[in-house]
ROSE-4610 file (N, C-alpha, C; in Angstrom, 1 decimal, always signed):
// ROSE-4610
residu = [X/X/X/X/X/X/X/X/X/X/X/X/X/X/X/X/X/X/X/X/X/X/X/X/X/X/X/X/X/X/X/X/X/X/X/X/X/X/X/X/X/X/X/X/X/X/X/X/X/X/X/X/X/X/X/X/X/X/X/X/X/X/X/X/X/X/X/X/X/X/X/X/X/X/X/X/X/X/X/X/X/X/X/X/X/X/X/X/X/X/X/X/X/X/X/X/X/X/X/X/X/X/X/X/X/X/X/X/X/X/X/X/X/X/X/X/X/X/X/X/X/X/X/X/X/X/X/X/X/X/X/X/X/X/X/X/X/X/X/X/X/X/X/X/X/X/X/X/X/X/X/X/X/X/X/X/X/X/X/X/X/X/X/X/X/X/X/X/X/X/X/X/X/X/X/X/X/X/X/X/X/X/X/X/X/X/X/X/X/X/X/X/X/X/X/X/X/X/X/X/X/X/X/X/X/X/X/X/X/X/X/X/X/X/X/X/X/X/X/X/X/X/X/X/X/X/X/X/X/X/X/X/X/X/X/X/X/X/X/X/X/X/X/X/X/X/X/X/X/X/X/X/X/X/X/X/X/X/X/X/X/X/X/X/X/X/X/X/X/X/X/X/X/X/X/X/X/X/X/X/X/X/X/X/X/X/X/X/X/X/X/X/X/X/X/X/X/X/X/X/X/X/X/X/X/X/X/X/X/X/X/X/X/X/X/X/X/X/X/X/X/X/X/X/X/X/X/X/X/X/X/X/X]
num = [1/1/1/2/2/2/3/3/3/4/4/4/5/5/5/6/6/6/7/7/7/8/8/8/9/9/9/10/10/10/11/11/11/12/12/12/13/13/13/14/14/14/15/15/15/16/16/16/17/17/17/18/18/18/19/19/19/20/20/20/21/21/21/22/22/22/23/23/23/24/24/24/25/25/25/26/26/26/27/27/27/28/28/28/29/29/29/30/30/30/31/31/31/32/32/32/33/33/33/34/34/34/35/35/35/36/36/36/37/37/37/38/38/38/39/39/39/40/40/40/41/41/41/42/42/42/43/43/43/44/44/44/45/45/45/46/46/46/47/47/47/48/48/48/49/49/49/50/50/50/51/51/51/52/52/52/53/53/53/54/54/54/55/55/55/56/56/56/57/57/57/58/58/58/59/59/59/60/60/60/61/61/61/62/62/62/63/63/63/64/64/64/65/65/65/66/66/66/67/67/67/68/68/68/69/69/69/70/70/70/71/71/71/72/72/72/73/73/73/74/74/74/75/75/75/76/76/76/77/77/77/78/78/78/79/79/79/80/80/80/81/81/81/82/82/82/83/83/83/84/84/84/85/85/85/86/86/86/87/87/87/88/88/88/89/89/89/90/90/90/91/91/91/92/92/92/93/93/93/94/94/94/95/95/95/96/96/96/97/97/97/98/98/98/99/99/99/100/100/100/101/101/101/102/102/102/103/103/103/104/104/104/105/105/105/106/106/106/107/107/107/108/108/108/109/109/109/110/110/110/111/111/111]
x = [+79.7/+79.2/+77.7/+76.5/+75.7/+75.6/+75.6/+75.4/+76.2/+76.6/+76.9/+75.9/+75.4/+74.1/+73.5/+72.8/+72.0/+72.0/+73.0/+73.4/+73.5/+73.9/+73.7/+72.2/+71.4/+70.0/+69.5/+69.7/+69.1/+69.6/+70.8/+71.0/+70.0/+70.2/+69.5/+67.7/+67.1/+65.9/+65.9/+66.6/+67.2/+66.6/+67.1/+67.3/+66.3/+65.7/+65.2/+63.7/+63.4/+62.3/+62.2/+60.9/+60.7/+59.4/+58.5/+56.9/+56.8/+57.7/+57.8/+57.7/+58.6/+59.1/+57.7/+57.2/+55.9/+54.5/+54.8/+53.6/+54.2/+55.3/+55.6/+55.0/+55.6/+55.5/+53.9/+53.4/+51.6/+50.9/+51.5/+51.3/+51.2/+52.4/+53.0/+52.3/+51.7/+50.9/+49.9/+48.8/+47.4/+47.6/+48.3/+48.8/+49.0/+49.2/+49.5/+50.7/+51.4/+53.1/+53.4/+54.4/+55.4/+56.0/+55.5/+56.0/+57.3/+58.5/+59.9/+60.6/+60.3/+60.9/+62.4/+63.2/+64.7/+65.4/+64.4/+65.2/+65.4/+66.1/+66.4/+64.9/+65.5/+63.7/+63.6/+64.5/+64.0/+63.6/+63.6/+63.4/+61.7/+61.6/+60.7/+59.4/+60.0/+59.2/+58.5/+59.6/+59.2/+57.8/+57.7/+56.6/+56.7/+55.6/+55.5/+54.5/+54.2/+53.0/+52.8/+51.5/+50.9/+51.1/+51.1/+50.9/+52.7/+53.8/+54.5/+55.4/+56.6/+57.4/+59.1/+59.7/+60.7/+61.5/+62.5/+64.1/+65.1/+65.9/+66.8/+68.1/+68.2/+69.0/+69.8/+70.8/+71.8/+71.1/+69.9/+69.6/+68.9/+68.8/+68.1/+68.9/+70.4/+71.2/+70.4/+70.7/+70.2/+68.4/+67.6/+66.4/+65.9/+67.0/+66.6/+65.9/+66.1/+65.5/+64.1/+63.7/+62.1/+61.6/+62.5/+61.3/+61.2/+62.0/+61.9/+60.9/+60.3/+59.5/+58.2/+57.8/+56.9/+56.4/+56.8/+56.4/+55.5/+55.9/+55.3/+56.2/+55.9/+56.6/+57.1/+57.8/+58.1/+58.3/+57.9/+58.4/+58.9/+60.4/+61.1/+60.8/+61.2/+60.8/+61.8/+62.3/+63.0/+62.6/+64.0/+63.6/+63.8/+64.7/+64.9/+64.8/+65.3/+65.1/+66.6/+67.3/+68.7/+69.2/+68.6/+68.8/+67.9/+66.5/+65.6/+66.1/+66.7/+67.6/+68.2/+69.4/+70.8/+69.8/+68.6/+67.9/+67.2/+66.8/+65.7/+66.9/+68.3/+69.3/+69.6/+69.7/+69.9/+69.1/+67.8/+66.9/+66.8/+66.9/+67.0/+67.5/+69.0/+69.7/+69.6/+69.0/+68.4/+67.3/+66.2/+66.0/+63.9/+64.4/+62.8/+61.8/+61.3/+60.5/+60.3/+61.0/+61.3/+61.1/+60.7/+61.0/+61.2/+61.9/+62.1/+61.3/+60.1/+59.6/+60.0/+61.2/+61.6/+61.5/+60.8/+60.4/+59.2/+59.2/+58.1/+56.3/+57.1/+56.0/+55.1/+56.1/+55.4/+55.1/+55.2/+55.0/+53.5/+53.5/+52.1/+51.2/+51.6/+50.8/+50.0/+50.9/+50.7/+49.4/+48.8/+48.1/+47.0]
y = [+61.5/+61.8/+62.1/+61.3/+61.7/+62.6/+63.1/+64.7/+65.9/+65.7/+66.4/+66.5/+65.3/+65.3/+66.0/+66.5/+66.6/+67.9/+68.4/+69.8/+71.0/+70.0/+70.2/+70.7/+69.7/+69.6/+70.8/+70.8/+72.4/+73.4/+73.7/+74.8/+75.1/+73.6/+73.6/+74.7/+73.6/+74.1/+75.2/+75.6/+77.4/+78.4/+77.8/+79.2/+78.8/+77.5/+77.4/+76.8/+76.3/+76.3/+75.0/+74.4/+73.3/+73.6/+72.3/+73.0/+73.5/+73.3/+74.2/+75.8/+75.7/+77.7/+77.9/+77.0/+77.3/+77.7/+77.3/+77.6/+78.6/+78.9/+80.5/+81.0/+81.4/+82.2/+82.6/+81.1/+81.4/+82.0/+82.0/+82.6/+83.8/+84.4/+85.6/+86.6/+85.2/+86.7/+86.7/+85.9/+85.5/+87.1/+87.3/+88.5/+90.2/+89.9/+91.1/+91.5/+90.7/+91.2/+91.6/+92.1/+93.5/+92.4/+91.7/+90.7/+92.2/+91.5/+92.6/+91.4/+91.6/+90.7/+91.6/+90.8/+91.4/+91.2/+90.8/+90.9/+92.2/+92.4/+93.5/+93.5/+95.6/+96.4/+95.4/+94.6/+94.3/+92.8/+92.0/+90.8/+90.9/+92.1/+92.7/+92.6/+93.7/+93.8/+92.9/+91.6/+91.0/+89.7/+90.2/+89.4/+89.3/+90.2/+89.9/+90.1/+89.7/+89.5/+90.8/+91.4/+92.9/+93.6/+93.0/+93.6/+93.6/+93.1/+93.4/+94.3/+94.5/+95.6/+95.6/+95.9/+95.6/+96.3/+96.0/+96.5/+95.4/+95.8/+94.7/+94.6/+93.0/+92.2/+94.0/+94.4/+95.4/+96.4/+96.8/+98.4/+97.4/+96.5/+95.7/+96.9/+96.9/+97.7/+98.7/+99.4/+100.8/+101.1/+100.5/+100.6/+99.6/+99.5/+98.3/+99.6/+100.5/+101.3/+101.8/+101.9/+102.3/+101.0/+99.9/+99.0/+98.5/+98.9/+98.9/+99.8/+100.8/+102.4/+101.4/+100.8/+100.6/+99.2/+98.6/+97.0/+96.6/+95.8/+95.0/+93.5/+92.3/+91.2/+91.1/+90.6/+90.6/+89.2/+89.0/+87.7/+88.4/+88.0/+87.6/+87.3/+87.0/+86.4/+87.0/+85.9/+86.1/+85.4/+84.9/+84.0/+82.5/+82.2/+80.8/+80.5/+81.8/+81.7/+81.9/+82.2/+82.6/+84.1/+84.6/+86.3/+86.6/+86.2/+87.0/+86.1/+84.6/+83.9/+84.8/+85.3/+86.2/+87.8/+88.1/+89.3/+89.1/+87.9/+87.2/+87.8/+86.9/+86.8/+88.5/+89.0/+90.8/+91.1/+90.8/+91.3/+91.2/+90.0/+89.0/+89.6/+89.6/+90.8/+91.7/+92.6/+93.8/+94.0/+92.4/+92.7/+92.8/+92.6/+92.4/+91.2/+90.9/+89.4/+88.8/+88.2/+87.7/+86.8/+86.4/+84.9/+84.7/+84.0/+83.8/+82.5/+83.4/+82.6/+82.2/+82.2/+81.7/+81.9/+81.7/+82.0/+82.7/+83.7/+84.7/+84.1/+83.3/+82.6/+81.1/+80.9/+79.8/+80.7/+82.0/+83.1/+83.5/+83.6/+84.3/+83.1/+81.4/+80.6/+80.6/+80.6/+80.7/+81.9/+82.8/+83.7/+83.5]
z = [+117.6/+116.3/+116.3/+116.8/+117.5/+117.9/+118.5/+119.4/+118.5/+117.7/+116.6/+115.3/+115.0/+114.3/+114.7/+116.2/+116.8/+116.9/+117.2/+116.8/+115.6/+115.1/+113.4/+113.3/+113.6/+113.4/+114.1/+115.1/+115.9/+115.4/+115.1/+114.2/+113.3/+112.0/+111.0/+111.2/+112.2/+112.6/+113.1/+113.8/+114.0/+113.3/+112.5/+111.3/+109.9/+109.9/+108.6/+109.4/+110.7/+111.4/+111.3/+112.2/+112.5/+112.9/+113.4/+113.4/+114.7/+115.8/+117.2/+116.5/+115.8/+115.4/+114.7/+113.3/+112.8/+113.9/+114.6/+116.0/+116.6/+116.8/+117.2/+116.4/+115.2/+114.1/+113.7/+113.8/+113.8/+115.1/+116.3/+117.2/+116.8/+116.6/+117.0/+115.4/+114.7/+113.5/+114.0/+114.5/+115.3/+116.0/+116.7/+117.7/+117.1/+115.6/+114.9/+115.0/+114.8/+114.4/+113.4/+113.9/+112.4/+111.7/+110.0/+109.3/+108.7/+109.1/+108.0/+106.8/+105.8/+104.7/+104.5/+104.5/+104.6/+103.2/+102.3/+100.7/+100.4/+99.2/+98.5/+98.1/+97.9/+97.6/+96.1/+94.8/+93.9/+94.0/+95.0/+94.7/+95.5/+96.7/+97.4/+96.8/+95.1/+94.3/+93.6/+93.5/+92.5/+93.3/+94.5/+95.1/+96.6/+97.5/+98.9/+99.3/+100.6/+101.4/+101.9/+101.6/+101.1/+102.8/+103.8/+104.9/+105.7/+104.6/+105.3/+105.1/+105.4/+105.3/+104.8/+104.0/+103.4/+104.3/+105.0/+105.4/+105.0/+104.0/+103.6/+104.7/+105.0/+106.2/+106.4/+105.5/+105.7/+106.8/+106.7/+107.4/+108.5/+109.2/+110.2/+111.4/+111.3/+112.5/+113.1/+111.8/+111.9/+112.2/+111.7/+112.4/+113.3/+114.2/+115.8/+116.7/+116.6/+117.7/+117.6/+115.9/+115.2/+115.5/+115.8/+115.5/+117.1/+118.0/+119.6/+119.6/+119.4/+119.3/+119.4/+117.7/+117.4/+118.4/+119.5/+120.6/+119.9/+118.7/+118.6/+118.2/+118.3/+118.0/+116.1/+115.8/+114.4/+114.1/+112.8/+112.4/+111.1/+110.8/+109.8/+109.0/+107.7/+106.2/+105.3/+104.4/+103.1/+101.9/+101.5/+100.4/+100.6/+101.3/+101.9/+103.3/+103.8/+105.5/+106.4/+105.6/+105.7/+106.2/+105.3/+105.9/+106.8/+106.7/+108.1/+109.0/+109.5/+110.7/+111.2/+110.4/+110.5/+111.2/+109.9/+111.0/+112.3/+112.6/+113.8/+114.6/+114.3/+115.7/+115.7/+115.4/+115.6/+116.7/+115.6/+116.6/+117.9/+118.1/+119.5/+120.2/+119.7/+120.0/+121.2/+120.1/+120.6/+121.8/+122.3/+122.7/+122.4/+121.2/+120.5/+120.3/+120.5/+120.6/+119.0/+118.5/+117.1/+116.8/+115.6/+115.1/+113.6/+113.3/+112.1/+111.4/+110.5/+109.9/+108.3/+107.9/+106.8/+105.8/+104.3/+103.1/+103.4/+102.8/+103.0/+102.4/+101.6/+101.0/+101.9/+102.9/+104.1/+105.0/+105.4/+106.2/+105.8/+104.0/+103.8/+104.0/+103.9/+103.7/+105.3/+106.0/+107.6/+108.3/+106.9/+107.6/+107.4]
């Protein structure tokens, strides 16, 4: 049951961060990474961090190759940390140097 907590927990931190991932994440902006917020263009609107870039989670597929083009690292951002996770692991994927920094709003605080 232990080692099930434990797992749990790394998942958890996975995908919603821990201060290991927060030191990526602050790394990898220090460095000038591509910030991609994966909300819809209207929640987008309704408030984001000015230097980043809207592709909502759905078109992540379809532009893995522009964003292979452009080498640069990305950090993720949404609204809880759920969708840009689900976009981090794509990316990962693909092959791109990622992280998922979670609410776009601990993302902007981090700059």
């Amino acid at each position: 049951m232990c080692q099930q907590k434990q797992k749990d927990m790394s998942i958890f931190s996975a995908i919603f961060g821990g201060s290991k991932t927060k030191n990526k994440v602050s790394a990898l902006l220090v460095k000038g990474a591509l910030i991609i917020d994966v909300r819809t263009p209207e929640e987008y609107r309704s408030g984001h961090i000015k230097e980043s870039v809207n592709i909502p989670l759905n078109l992540i597929p379809k532009k893995i190759n522009e964003l292979k083009r452009k080498n640069k690292a990305v950090v993720t951002c949404c609204r809880s940390g759920a969708r840009s996770g689900m976009a981090a692991q794509q990316l990962r994927s693909a092959g791109i140097e990622v992280e998922n920094g979670g609410s776009w709003t601990s993302v902007r605080s981090m700059m």
